[in-house]
DRENPA-3360 file (N, C-alpha, C; in nm, 2 decimals, always signed):
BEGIN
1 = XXXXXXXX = -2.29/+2.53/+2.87/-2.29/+2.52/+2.72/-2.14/+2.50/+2.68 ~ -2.02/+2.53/+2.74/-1.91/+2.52/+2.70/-1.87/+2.39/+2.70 ~ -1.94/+2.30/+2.83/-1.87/+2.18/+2.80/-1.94/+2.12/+2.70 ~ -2.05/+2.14/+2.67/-2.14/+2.05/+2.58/-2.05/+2.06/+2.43 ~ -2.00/+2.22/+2.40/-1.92/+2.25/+2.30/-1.80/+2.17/+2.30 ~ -1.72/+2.21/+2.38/-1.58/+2.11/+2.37/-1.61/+1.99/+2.32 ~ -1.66/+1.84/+2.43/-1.77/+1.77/+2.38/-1.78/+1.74/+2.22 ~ -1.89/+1.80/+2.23/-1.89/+1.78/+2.02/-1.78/+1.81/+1.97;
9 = XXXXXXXX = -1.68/+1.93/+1.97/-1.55/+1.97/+1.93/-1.48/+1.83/+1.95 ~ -1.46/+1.77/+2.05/-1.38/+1.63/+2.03/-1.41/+1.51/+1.97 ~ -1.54/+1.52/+1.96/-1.63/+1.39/+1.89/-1.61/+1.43/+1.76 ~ -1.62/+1.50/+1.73/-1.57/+1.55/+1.57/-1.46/+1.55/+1.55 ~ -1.35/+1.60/+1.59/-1.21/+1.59/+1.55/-1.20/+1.40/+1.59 ~ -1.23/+1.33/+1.68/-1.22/+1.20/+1.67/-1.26/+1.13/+1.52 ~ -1.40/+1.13/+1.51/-1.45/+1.07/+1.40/-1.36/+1.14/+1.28 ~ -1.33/+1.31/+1.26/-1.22/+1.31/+1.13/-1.07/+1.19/+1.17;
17 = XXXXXXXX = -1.05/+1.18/+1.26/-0.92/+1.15/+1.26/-0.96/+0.95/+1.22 ~ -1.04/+0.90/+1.27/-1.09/+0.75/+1.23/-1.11/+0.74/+1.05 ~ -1.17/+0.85/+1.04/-1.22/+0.82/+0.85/-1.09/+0.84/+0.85 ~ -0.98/+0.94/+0.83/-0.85/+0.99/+0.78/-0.78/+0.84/+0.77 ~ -0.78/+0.80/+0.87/-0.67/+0.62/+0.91/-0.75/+0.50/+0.81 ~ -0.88/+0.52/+0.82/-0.93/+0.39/+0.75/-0.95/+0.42/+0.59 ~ -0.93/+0.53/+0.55/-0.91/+0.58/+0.42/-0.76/+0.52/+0.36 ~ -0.68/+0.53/+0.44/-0.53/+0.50/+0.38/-0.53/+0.33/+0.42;
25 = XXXXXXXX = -0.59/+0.30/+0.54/-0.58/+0.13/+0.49/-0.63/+0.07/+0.42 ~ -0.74/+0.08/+0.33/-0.81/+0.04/+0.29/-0.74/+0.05/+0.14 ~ -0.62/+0.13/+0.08/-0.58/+0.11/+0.02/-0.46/+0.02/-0.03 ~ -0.46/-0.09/-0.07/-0.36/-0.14/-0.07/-0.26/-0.14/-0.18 ~ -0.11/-0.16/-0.11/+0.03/-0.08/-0.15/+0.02/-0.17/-0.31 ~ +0.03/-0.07/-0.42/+0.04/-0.18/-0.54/+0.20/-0.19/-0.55 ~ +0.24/-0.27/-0.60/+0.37/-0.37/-0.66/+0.42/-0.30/-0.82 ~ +0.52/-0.24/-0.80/+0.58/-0.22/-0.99/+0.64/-0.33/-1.02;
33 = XXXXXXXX = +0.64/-0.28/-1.14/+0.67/-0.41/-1.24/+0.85/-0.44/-1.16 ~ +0.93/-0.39/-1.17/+1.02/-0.42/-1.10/+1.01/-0.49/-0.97 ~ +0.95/-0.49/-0.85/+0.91/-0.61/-0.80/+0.84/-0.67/-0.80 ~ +0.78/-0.67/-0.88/+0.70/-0.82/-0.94/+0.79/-0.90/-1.03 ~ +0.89/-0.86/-1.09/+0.95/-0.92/-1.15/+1.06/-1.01/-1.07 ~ +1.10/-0.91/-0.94/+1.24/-0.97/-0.89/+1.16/-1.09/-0.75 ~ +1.01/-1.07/-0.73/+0.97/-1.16/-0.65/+0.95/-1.30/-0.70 ~ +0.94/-1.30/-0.84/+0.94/-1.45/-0.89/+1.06/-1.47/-0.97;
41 = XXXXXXXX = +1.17/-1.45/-0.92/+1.30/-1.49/-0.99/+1.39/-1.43/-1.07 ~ +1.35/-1.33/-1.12/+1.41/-1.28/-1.30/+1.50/-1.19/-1.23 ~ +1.52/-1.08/-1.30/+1.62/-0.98/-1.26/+1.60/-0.87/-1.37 ~ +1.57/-0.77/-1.32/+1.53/-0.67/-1.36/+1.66/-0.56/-1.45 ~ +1.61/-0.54/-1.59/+1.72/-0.47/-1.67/+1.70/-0.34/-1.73 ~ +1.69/-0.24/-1.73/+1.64/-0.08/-1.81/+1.49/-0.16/-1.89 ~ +1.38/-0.15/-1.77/+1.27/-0.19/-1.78/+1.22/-0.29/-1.85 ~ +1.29/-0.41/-1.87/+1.24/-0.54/-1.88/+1.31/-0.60/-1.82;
49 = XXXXXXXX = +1.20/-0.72/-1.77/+1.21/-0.83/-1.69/+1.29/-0.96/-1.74 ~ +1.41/-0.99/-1.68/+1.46/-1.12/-1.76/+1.46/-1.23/-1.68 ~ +1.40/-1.40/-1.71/+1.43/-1.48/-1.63/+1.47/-1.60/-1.71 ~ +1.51/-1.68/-1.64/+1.60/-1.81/-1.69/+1.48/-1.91/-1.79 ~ +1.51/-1.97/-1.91/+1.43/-2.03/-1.95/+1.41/-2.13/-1.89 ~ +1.53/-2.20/-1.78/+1.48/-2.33/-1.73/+1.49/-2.48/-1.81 ~ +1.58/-2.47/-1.91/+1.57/-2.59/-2.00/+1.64/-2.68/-1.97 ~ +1.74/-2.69/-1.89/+1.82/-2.79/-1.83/+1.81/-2.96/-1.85;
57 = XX = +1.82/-2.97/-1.98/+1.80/-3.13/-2.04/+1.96/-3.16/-2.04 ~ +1.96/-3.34/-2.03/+2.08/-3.40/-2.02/+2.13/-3.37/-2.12;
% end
């Protein structure tokens, strides 16, 4: 009976340790506004985002 114990004892501590890992992947990392801002160009100033208007006419 002791091995049969152990046994389940490890199959249980296994399956907690699988949900534990696929719990945290399954979340994915969100982005603040500060890098989302500096990923498409602008540059970030005491919480707003500034980017170039881009008007560059002759």
């Amino acid at each position: 009976m002791g091995r049969a114990m152990f046994a389940g004892f490890g199959l249980l501590l296994l399956t907690f340790t699988l949900t534990g890992c696929a719990g945290q992947m399954m979340s994915a990392p969100v982005a603040t506004a500060q890098q989302e801002c500096e990923r498409s160009g602008g540059i970030w100033r005491t919480g707003s985002c500034e980017r170039a208007s881009g008007g560059g006419g002759y």
